[in-house]
C-alpha positions, 0 to 999 in steps of 0.5 A: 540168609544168602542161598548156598550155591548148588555144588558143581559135579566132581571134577575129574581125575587129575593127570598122575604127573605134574603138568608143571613138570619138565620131565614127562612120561616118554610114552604119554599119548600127546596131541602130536604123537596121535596127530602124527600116527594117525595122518602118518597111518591115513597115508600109509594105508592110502599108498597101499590101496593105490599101489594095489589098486594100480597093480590089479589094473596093470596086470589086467591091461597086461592080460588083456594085451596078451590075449588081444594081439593086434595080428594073427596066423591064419594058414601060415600067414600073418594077418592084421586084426586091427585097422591101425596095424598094417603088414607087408604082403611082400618084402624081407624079414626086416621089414616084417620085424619092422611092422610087427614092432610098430604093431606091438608099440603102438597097442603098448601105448594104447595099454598105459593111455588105458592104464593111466585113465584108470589110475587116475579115477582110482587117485580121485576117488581115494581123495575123495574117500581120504579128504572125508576120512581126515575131515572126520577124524580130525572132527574128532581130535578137535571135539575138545576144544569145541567143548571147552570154548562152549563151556567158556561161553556158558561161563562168560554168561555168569555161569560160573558152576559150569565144568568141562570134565573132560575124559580121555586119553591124559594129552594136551587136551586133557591138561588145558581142559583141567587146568580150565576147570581148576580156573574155574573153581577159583574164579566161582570161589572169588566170586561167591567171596565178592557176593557175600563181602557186597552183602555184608558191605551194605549192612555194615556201611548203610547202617551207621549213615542212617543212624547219623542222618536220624541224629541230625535230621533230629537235631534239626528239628529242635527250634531252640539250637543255636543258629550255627549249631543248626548251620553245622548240622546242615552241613554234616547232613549234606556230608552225611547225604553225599557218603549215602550216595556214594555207598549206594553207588559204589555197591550198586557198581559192585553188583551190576558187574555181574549178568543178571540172572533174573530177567523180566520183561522191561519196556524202556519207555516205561523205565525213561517215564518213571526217570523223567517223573523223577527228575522233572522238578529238578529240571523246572528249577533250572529251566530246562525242558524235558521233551521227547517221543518214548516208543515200547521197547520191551527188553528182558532184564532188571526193571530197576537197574534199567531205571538206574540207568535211565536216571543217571542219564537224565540227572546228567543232562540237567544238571550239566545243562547250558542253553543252546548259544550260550556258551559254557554258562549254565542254565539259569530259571526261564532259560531255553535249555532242553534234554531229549529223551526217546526210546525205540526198538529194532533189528532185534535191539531196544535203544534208549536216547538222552541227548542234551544242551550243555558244554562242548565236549572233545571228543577226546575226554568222551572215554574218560567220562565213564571211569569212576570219580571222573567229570568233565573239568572236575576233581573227584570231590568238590562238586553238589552235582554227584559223586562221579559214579552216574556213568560208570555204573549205567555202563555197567548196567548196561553191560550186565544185560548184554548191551553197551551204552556209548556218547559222543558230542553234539553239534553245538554242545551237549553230549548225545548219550545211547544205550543199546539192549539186545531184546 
């Protein structure tokens, strides 16, 4: 019986009006509203110290200029208290105006020059003081989002129980956040449906193929049938053996769609060896050579899957395998076809090789090979050599352990197939 997944916390509460509603509350506190108050608030407050700020700097200067004059009266006469300001021992009245104002105007420029320098270390500091105020609170609006795109990532490693549940103020926010987790929940629901139809799928469509394989295979081995009795039975075997593939194919294809949850320690040379065990006396019979140098590379993931994977690839390149020279024509017992298989590690990557003789491929249809039912110049049905599922599913066991796989043509005919897996 299938384990029943662990229940998600309980989702927060929904908003009290419609979100697909056009009419909203004119009081509801949006993003743009709060956005608004608060920068609208940052520089009101800014604007009132720097005024202040300024105000106290004058009168300041103002004081200080008062109290400071660039002349006094000593006995009756007006003496200069500063070098720049210069009297006239003699002359007329004008004259003394004259100096007196040239006196004053000159320290009044000398004040704004005090002033302006002041005001302009009070703006940088206030800019500075305003710059990491507004980063922080901006910091804090967006503190949402970096919630919801880290729970998008947990949820993109196939942890579909995950939830935002975000609390707040019933904004913008809130409603993505919400209507996320809603996704969710529909999203873990399809999925558990999926689970539970591949399991009862591989019962259902497994069963009745073995029961006829038994028949015929007994059927068989009776020596007295008929000689086209036996013929007809062999063929429906070889029906009966090509529909066991293509139902293992088709739910192996369903179930590595998805990340694999369990994961081991894998060496990729070990899973190539098995493969090229598995394929070696296909590969004698045709007259093609398996040869290749397989270092360790150790990744985390499903041993038999990988090994899934590693078999597709090699039973492709033997069986659509053509001498190197030969052209188009296969390969014929005694002939010098060749497939390469090697498997190495790093820069934090473990990397699986299959290269191999075989047909020119446009670079064109190298895309089209890993859709399902589709070969190279083939229909869906009528070929001994697979049910077109090989690539397809390896690209999906691929992409369940967070690799790629990608091929591209080789000089002279054949196809150069890597798989890339994180370690």
């Amino acid at each position: 019986m299938a384990a029943t997944p662990a229940p998600h916390p309980q989702a927060p509460p929904k908003p009290t009006w419609d979100p697909r509603d056009p009419v909203r509350p004119l009081l509801r506190p949006t993003i743009r509203i709060r956005l608004t108050l608060l920068y609208g608030g940052m520089f009101l407050i800014a604007g009132i110290l720097l005024l202040s700020i300024i105000y106290l700097f004058t009168a300041q200067t103002l004081t200080n200029s008062a109290s400071q004059l660039p002349f006094k009266i000593v006995a009756g006469q007006v003496q200069p208290t500063t070098s720049w300001c210069v009297l006239p021992d003699k002359g007329t009245g004008e004259q003394f105006d004259a100096a007196v104002s040239v006196c004053l105007r000159h320290q009044s420029e000398l004040a704004l020059e005090d002033l302006l320098r002041r005001s302009l270390f009070a703006l940088l500091g206030l800019s500075i003081i305003a710059f990491a105020f507004g980063y922080a609170m901006a910091g804090r609006v967006l503190s949402p989002l970096g919630r919801i795109t880290r729970t998008a990532r947990q949820v993109a490693g196939s942890d579909l129980a995950r939830r935002i549940e975000l609390d707040g103020p019933d904004d913008e926010l809130k409603e993505l956040a919400d209507t996320f987790d809603e996704m969710l929940e529909r999203l873990e629901r399809a999925f558990t449906a999926q689970q539970r139809f591949v399991a009862n799928a591989s019962h259902e469509l497994r069963t009745p193929l073995a029961i006829n394989r038994t028949l015929l295979e007994v059927h068989l081995s009776d020596p007295g049938a008929p000689v086209e009795l036996q013929q007809l039975g062999k063929t429906l075997l070889a029906t009966n053996e090509r529909s066991e593939q293509l139902v293992e194919g088709l739910l192996l294809l369903a179930r590595s769609d998805n990340q694999i949850v369990e994961r081991k320690p894998v060496d990729l040379a070990e899973v190539a060896e098995r493969a090229v065990d598995q394929v070696r006396a296909e590969a004698a019979a045709k007259g093609v050579e398996i040869r290749g140098e397989r270092s360790p590379a150790v990744v985390q993931g499903n041993g038999v899957l990988l090994e899934r994977i590693a078999l597709n690839l090699l039973q492709n390149a033997v069986r659509y395998n053509v001498p190197s020279g030969t052209g188009q024509r296969e390969a014929l017992p005694g002939e010098g076809g060749w497939v390469e298989v090697s498997t190495e590690a790093g820069h934090g990557q473990a990397v699986l090789v299959v290269t191999n003789t075989g047909p020119v491929v446009p670079a064109y249809e190298i895309d089209n090979l890993f859709e399902p039912f589709r070969r190279l110049r083939q229909e869906r049905t009528g070929s001994d050599k697979g049910v077109g599922l090989g690539l397809s599913i390896a690209r999906s066991v691929a992409r369940a352990h967070g690799g790629r796989i990608g091929a591209e043509p080789r000089e002279g005919g054949g196809l150069v197939m890597r798989v890339t897996l994180p370690i």
